[in-house]
C-alpha positions as CSV (number, residue, x, y, z in Angstrom):
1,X,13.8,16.3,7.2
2,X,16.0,19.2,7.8
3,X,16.4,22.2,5.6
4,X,19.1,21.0,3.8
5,X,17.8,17.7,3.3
6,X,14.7,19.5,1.5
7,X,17.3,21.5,-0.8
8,X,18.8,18.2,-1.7
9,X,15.9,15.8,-2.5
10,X,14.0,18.8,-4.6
11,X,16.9,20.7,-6.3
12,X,15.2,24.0,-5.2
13,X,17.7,26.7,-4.4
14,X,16.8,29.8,-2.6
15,X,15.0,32.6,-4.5
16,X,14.5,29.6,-7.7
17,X,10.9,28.3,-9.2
18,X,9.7,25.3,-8.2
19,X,11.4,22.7,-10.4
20,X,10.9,19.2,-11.1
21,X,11.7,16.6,-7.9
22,X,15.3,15.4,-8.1
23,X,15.8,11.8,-8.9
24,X,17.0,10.2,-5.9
25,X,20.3,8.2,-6.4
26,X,19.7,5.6,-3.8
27,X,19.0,2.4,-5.2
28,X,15.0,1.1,-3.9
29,X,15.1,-3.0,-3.2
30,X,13.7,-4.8,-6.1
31,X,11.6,-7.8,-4.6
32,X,10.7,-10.6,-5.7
33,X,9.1,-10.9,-9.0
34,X,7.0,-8.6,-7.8
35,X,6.7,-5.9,-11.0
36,X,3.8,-6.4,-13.3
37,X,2.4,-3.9,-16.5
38,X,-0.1,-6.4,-17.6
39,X,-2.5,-4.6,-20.1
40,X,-5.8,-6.4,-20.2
41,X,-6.6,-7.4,-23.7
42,X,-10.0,-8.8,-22.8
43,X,-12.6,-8.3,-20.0
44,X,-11.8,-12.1,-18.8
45,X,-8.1,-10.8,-18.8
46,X,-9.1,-8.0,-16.4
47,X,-10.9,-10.1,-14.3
48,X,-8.2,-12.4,-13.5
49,X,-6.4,-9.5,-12.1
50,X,-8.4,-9.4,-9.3
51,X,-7.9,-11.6,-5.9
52,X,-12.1,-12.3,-5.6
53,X,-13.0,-14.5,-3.5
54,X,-14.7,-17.4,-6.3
55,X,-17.8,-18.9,-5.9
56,X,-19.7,-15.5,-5.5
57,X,-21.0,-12.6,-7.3
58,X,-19.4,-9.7,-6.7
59,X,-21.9,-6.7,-7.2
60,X,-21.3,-4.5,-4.2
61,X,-17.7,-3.0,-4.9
62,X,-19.0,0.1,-5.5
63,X,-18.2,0.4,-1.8
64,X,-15.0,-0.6,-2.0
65,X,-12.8,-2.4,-4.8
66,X,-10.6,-5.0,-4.8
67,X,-6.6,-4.3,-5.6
68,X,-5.9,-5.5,-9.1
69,X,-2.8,-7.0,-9.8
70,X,-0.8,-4.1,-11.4
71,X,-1.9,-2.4,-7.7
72,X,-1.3,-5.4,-5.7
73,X,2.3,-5.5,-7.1
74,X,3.0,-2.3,-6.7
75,X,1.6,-2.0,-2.8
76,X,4.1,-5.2,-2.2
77,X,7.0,-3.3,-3.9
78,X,6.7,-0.2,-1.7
79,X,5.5,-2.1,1.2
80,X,9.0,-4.3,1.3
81,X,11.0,-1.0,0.8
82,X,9.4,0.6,3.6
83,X,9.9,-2.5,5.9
84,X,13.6,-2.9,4.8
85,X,14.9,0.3,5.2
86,X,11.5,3.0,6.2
87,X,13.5,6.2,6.9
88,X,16.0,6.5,3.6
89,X,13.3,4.9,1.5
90,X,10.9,7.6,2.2
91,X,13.5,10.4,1.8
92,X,14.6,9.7,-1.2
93,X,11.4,8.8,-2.5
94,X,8.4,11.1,-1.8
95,X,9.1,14.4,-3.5
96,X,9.0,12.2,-6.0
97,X,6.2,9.7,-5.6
98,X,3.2,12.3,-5.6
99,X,4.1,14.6,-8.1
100,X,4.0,11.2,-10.3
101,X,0.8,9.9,-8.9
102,X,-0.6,13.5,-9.3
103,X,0.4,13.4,-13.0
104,X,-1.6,10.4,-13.7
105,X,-4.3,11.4,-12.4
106,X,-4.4,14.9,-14.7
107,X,-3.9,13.0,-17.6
108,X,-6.5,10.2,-16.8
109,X,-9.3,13.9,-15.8
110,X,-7.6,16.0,-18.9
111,X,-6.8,18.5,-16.2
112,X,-3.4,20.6,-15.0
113,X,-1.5,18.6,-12.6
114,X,-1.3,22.0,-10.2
115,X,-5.5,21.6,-10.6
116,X,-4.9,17.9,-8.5
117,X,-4.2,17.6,-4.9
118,X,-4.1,13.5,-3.4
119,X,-6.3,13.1,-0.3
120,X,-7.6,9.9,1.4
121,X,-10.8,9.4,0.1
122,X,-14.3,11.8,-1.0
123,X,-15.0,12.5,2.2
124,X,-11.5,14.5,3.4
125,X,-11.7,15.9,-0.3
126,X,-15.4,17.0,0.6
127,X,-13.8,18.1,4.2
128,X,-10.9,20.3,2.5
129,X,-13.0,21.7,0.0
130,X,-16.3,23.0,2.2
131,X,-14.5,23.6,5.7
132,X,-11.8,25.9,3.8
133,X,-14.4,27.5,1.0
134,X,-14.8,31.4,1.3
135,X,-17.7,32.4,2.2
136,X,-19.3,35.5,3.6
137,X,-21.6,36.0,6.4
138,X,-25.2,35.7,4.7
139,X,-23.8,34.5,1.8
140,X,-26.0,31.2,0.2
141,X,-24.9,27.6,-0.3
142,X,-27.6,25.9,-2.8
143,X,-27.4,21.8,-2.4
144,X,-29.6,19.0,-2.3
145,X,-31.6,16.7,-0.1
146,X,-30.5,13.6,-2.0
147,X,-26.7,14.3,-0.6
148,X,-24.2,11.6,1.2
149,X,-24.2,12.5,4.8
150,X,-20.1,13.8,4.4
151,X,-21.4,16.2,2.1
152,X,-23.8,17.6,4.5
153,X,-21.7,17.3,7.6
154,X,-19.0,19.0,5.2
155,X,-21.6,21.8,4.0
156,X,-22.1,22.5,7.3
157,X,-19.3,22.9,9.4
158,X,-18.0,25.0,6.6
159,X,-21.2,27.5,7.1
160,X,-21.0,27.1,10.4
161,X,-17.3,28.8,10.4
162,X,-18.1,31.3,7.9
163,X,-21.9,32.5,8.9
164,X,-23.2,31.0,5.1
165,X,-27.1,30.0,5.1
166,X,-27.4,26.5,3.4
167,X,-30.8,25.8,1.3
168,X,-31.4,22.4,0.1
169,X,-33.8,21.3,-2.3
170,X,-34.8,18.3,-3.9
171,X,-33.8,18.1,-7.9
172,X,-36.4,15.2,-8.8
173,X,-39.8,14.0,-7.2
174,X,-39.7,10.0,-8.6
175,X,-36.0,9.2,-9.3
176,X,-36.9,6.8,-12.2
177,X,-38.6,9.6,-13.9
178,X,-35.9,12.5,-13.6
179,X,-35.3,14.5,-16.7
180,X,-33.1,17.4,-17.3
181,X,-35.3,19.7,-17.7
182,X,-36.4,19.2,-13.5
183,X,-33.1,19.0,-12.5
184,X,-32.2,22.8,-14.3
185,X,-35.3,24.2,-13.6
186,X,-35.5,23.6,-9.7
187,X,-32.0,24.8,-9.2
188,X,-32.3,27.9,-11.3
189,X,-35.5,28.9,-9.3
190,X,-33.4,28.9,-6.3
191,X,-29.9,30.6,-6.5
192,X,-30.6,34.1,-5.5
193,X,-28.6,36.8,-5.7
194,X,-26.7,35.8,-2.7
195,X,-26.2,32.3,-3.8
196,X,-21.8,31.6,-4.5
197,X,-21.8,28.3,-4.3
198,X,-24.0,25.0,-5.8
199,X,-22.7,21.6,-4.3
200,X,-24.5,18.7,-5.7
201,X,-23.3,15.2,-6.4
202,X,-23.0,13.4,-9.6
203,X,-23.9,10.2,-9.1
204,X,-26.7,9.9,-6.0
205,X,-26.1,6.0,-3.9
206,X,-29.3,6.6,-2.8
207,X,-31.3,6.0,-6.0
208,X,-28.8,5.8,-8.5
209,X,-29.7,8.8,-10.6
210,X,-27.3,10.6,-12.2
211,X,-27.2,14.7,-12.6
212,X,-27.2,16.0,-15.9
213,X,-23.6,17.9,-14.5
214,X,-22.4,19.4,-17.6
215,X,-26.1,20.8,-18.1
216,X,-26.0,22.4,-14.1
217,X,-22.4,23.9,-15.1
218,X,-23.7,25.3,-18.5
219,X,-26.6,26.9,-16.9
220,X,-24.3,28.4,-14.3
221,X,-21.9,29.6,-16.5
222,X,-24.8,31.5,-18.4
223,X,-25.8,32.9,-15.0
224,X,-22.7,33.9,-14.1
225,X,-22.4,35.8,-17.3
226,X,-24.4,38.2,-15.8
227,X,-22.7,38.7,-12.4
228,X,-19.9,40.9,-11.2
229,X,-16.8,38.6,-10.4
230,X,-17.4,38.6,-6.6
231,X,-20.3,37.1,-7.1
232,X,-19.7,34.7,-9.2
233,X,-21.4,31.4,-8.3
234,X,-19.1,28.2,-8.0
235,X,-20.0,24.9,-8.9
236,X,-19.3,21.7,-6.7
237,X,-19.5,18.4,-7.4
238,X,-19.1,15.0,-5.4
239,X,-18.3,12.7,-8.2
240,X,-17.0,9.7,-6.7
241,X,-19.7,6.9,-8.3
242,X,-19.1,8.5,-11.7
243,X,-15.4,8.7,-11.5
244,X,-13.6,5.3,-13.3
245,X,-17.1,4.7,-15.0
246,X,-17.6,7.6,-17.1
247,X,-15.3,8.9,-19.5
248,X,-14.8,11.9,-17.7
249,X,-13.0,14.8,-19.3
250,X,-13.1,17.2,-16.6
251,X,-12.6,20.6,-18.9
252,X,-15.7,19.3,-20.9
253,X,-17.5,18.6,-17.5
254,X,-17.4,22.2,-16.8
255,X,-17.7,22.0,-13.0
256,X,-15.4,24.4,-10.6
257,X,-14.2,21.5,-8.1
258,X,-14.6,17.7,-8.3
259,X,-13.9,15.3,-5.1
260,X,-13.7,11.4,-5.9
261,X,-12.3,8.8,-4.0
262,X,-10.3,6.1,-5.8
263,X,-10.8,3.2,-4.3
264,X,-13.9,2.8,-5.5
265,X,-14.6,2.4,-9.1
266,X,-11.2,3.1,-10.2
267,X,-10.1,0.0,-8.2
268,X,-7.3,1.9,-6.9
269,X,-5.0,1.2,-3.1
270,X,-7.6,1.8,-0.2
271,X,-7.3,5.0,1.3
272,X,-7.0,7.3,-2.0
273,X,-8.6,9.9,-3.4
274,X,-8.5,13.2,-5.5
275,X,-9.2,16.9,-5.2
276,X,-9.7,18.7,-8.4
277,X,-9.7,22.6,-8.3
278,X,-10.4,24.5,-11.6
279,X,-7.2,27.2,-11.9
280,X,-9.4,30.0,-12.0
281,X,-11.1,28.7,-8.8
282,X,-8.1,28.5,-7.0
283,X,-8.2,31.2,-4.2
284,X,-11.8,30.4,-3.0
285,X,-10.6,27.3,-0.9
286,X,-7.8,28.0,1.8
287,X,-5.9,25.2,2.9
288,X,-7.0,23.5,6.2
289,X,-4.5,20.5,6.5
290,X,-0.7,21.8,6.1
291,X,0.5,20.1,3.2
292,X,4.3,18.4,2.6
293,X,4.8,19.5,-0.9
294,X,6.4,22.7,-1.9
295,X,4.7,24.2,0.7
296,X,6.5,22.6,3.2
297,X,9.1,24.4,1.5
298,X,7.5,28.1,1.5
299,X,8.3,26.9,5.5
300,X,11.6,26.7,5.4
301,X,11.9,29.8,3.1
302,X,13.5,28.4,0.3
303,X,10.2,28.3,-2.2
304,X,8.4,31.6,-2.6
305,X,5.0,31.5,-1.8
306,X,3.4,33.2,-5.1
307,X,4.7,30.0,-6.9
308,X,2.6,27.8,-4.4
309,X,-1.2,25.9,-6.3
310,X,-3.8,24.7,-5.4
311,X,-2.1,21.1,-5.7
312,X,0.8,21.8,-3.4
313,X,-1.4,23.7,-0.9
314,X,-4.5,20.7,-0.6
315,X,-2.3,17.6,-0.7
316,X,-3.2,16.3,3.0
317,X,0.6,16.1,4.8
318,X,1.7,14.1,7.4
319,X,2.1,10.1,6.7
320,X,0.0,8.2,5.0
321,X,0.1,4.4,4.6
322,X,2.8,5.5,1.8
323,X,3.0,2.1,-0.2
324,X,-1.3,2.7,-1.1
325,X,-0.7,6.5,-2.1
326,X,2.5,6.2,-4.0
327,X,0.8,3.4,-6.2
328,X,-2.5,4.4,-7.2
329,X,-0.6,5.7,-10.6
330,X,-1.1,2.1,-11.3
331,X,-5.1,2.2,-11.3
332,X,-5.0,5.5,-13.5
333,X,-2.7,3.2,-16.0
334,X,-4.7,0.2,-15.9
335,X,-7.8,2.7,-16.7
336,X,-5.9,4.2,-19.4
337,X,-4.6,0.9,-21.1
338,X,-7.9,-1.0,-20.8
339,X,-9.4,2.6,-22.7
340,X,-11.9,4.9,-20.7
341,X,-14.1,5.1,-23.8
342,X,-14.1,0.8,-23.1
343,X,-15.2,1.1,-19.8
344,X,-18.2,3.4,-20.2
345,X,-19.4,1.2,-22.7
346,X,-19.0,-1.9,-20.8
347,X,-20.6,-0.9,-17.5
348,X,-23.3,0.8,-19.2
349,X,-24.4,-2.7,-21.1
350,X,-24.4,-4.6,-18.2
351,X,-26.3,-2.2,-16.2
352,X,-28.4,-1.4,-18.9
353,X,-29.2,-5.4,-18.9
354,X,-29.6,-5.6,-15.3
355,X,-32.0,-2.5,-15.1
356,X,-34.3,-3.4,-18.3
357,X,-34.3,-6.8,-16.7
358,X,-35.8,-5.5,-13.0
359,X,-37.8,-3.1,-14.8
360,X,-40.0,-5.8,-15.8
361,X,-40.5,-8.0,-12.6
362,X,-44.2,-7.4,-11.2
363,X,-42.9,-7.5,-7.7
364,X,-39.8,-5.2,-8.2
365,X,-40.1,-1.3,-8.4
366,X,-37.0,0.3,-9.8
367,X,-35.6,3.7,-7.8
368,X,-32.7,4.0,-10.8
369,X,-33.9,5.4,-14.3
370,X,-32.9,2.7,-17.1
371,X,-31.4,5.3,-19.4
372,X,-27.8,5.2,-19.0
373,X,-28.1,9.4,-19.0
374,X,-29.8,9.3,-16.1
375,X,-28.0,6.8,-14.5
376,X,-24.3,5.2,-14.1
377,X,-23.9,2.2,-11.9
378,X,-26.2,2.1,-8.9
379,X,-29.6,0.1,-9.1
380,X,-31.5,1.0,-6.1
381,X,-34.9,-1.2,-6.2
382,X,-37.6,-2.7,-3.5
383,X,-38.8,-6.0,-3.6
384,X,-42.5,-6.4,-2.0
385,X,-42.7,-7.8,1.2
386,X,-39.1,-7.7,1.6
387,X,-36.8,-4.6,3.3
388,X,-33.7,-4.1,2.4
389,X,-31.3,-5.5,4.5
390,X,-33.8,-8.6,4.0
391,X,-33.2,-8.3,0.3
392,X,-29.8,-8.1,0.6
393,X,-29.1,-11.1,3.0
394,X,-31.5,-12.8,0.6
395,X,-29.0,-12.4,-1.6
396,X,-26.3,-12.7,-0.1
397,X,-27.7,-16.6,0.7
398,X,-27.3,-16.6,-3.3
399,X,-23.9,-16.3,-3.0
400,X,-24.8,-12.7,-4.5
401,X,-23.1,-9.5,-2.8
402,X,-25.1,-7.1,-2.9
403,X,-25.3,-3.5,-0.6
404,X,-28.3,-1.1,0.8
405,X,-27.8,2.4,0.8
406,X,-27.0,3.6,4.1
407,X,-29.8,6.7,4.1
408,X,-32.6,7.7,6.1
409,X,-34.9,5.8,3.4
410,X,-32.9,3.0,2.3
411,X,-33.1,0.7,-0.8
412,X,-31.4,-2.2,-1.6
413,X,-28.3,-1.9,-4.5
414,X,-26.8,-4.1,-7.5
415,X,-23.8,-2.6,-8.8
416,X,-22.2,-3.8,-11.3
417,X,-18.9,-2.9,-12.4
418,X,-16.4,-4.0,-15.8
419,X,-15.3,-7.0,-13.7
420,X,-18.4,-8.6,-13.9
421,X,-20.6,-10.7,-16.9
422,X,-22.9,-11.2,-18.1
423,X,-23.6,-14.3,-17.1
424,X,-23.4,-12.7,-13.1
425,X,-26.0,-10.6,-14.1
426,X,-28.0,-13.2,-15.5
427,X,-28.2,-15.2,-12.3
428,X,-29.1,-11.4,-10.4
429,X,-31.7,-11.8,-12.2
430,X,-33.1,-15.1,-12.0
431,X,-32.1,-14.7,-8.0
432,X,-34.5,-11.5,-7.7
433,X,-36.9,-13.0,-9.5
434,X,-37.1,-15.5,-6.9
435,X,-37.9,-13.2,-4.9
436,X,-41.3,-12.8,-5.7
């Protein structure tokens, strides 16, 4: 799109703010009977949104959901636009699209929509945020050894390019019996004074335990209290298998930066993700995938660049399968009209039943503490005798689908999410204890 083009479809004139994207006048195809706002009013109601293959138990979507209705219906509607008519459709569309996707994801975290930037899952969020961190020569990076691999790989190409030292520790001995206290004590033992930056993730899918995170962010605010402001310590946090579980209100979190993928537990399109960057955290990360946004427009001189955010700078460019990004509003709606408060309580029963269940089979040792503090939606567990993967097909001969983590020590994983009952977990049960 030529400069002109980018004048027209924004309404930003040269030397102006950034406004609002201009509504496009051209008219998108409406398809057929394709449109759907359903708002679940039960949890059999949300079910039946989702295209599930019957016959089985679903308890492995923690890797990757299944498109609801609302988000089935709204891929379609894109989808047919794009096919009909690609180049007009996406011209007079996407300076609009994002910033809408974008707002519902603010309002869904309780965050700035200039705090949000889109990527394509917690991995290129992890990518953005590490690679492009500032950091000094010498300068520490404090993370864990109970870390996905893409936060590692992230962690260190990112030192790598900047001369950091990473130190990893481990935050808990026996995951089932983690406590606060452990976690906080073990990381404040080791930030030094060089330490700027704690990356840690919320929710580990190798045991299931969950970081006490707005604990780690209190105790790093009280460090920082002490510290001059170039050496202030930021706080990092993959929170992908806590994010469309807990009700997360990301200014009560208290954590600098927050990467999550959507497609996940937020059963939003494949291929969608956030970056969330606290305002006054801003200028530590600098942008390593140019961005079409308003910064596209900083290009062509029209926007200035001290009106630039994090949001406009971070939002991956190029194209993107379009008709997934441009819908995943839906998921954040469906979250919001089925009530996040609903949610947490849900999953947390049924994995509260599934856990207290396991906890006391003879022949089943539990990785995942059964207190829903501890713990979100992962149940990592051995069976004697059996592996993992000879768990899992187990299982899967059950009609049951369940997952292993995919670590250097694996377990096998039940996960189960609002879609399921509790009947399903009823029969996980009685499957496992077969197993003895």
């Amino acid at each position: 799109m030529d400069r002109r083009s980018f004048l027209n479809r924004t309404g930003i004139a040269m030397g102006a703010g950034i406004g609002l994207p201009a509504l496009s006048a051209f008219e998108s195809i409406t398809p057929r009977e394709l449109i759907d706002r359903d708002i679940p009013g039960s949890w059999g109601d949300l079910r039946d949104m989702f295209q599930l293959e019957p016959g089985r138990i679903h308890m492995a979507l923690m890797l990757l959901a299944s498109h609801p209705r609302p988000v089935q219906n709204a891929i379609a509607r894109h989808r047919e636009n794009f096919d009909n008519n690609p180049a007009e459709y996406w011209e007079s569309n996407y300076m609009a699209a994002e910033p809408r996707v974008i707002a519902a994801a603010a309002e869904y975290m309780n965050a700035d929509p200039s705090e949000v930037a889109l990527t394509d899952s917690t991995t290129q969020g992890l990518g953005i945020l590490y690679t492009g961190f500032k950091l000094k020569e010498g300068e520490e990076i404090l993370t864990t050894i109970h870390d996905h691999y893409s936060t590692e790989k992230s962690l260190e190409f990112g030192a790598e390019r900047s001369g950091a030292k990473i130190k990893r520790i481990a935050l808990y001995d026996e995951p089932s019996q983690v406590s606060a206290d452990e976690v906080l004590s073990r990381i404040k033992k080791n930030i030094t004074p060089k330490t700027r930056l704690v990356a840690v993730t919320w929710v580990h899918s190798c045991t299931g335990v969950k970081l006490p995170v707005k604990k780690i962010s209190g105790l790093i605010k009280e460090l920082n209290s002490s510290r001059a402001e170039e050496e202030r310590i930021y706080f990092a946090v993959d929170g992908v298998h806590a994010f469309g579980l807990d009700n997360i209100d990301i200014q009560d979190l208290g954590c600098d930066f927050l990467a999550a993928g959507t497609h996940k537990w937020l059963f939003g399109p494949r291929g969608t993700g956030i970056l969330f960057a606290k305002k006054d955290a801003h200028d530590m990360v600098v942008p390593v995938i140019p961005a079409f946004s308003a910064a596209y427009g900083e290009w062509l001189g029209v926007v200035p660049k001290d009106q630039l955010n994090f949001s406009h700078l971070n939002s991956p460019g190029g194209f993107h399968a379009f008709e997934h990004r441009w819908s995943l509003d839906e998921a954040f709606k469906l979250h919001m009209n089925t009530g996040k408060e609903n949610i947490a309580a849900r999953s947390k029963k049924l994995n509260t039943m599934l856990k207290e269940g396991m906890s006391e089979m003879a022949h089943v040792r539990l990785l995942t503490p059964v207190s829903d503090e501890y713990s979100e939606a992962i149940n990592c567990f051995e069976v004697d005798g059996l592996s993992p993967g000879e768990t899992v097909q187990k299982l899967h001969e059950k009609k049951i689908i369940a997952s292993s983590s995919p670590y250097r020590k694996s377990y096998a994983r039940l996960t189960p999410s609002v879609i399921n009952t509790e009947e399903e977990v009823e029969q996980c049960l009685k499957a496992i204890e077969e197993l003895a």
